[in-house]
C-alpha positions as CSV (number, residue, x, y, z in Angstrom):
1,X,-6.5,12.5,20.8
2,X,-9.5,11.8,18.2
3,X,-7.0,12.2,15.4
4,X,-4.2,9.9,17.3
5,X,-6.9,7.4,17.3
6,X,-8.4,7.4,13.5
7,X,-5.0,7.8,12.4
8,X,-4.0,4.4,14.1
9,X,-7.0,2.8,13.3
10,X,-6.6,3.5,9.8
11,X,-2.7,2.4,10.3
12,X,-4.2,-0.5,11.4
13,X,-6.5,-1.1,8.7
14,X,-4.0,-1.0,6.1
15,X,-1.6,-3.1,7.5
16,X,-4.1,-6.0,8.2
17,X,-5.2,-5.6,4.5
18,X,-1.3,-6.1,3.6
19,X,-1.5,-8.9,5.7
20,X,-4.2,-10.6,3.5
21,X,-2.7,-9.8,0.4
22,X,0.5,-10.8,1.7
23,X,-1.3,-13.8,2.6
24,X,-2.9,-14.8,-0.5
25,X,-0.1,-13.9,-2.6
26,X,2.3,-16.8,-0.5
27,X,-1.1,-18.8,-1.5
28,X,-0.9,-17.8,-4.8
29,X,2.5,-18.9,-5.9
30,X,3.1,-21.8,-4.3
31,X,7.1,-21.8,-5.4
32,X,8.3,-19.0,-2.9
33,X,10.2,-20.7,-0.3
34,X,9.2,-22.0,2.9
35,X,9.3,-19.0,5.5
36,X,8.4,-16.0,3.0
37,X,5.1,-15.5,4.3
38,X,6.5,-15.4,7.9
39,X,8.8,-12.5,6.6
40,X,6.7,-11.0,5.3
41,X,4.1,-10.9,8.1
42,X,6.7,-9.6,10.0
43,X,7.8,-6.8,8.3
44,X,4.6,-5.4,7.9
45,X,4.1,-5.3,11.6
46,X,7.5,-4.0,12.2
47,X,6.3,-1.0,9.3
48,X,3.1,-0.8,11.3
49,X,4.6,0.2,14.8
50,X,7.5,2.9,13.0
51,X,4.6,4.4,11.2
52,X,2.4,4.6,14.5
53,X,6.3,6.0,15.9
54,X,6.7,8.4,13.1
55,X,3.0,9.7,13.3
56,X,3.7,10.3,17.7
57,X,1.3,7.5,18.5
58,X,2.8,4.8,21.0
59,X,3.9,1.7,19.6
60,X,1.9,-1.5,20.3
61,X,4.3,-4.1,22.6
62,X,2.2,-7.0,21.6
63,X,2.6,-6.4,17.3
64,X,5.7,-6.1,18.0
65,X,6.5,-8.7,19.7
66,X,4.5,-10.8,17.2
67,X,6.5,-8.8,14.2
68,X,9.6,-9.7,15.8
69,X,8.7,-13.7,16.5
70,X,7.7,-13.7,12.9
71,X,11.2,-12.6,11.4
72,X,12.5,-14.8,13.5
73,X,10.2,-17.8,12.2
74,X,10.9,-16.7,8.9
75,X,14.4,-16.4,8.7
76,X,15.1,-19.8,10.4
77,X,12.6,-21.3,8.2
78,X,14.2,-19.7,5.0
79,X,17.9,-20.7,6.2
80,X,17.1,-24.4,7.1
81,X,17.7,-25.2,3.2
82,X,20.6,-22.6,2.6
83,X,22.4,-24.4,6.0
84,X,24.1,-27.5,5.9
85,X,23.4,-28.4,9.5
86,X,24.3,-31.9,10.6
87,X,21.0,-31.5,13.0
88,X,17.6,-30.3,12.3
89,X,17.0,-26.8,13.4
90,X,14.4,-26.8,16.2
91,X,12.8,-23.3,14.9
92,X,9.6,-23.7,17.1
93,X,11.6,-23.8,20.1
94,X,14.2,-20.9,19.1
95,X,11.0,-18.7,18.8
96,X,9.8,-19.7,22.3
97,X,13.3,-19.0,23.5
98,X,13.3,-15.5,21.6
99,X,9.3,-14.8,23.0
100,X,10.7,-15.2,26.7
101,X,13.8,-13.1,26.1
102,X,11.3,-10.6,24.8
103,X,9.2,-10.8,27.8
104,X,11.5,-11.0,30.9
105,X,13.7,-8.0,29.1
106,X,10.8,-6.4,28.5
107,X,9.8,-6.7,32.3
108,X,13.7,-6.0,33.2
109,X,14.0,-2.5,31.9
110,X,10.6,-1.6,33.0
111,X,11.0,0.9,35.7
112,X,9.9,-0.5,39.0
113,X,6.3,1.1,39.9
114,X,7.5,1.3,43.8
């Protein structure tokens, strides 16, 4: 159990440090489109939770989750120039939509505890 735990904690370590750079690249360059960052941020915490999956550790619900809302940030953000909508796209409210999808399917397939 030791190893399951230094071997996420160090999981976790890099992928926060990816985060930063991540971070301070979108910073950096200033001409990557609106939403890269959220992709990005995403993807890393998707690649987080299959590596804890591929090393037997249990994936964490709440990265995630938060991986998941990011990609979905992202990809509206990056798609409101590519679109020609006749409306602006509410993206905020999409993600809250998506974050309650996520948490009353979450609680639907949950096995009952009775």
């Amino acid at each position: 159990m030791n190893i399951a735990r230094t071997s996420n904690s160090n999981l976790e370590g890099i992928a926060w440090g990816l985060i930063f750079v991540w971070w301070g690249v979108t910073e950096l360059f200033p001409l990557l489109p609106e939403g890269t960052g959220a992709v990005g941020i995403g993807l890393i915490l998707i690649g987080l939770n299959l590596a804890r999956s591929w090393k037997g550790i249990p994936i964490s619900v709440f990265t995630t989750t938060l991986g998941i809302l990011a990609l979905v940030w992202g990809a509206l953000t990056l798609a409101i120039p590519v679109l020609p909508l006749p409306f602006q796209l509410p993206v905020f409210a999409i993600v809250l939509i998506v974050f309650g999808l996520i948490l009353a399917g979450r609680e639907i397939v949950r096995p009952s505890a009775a």
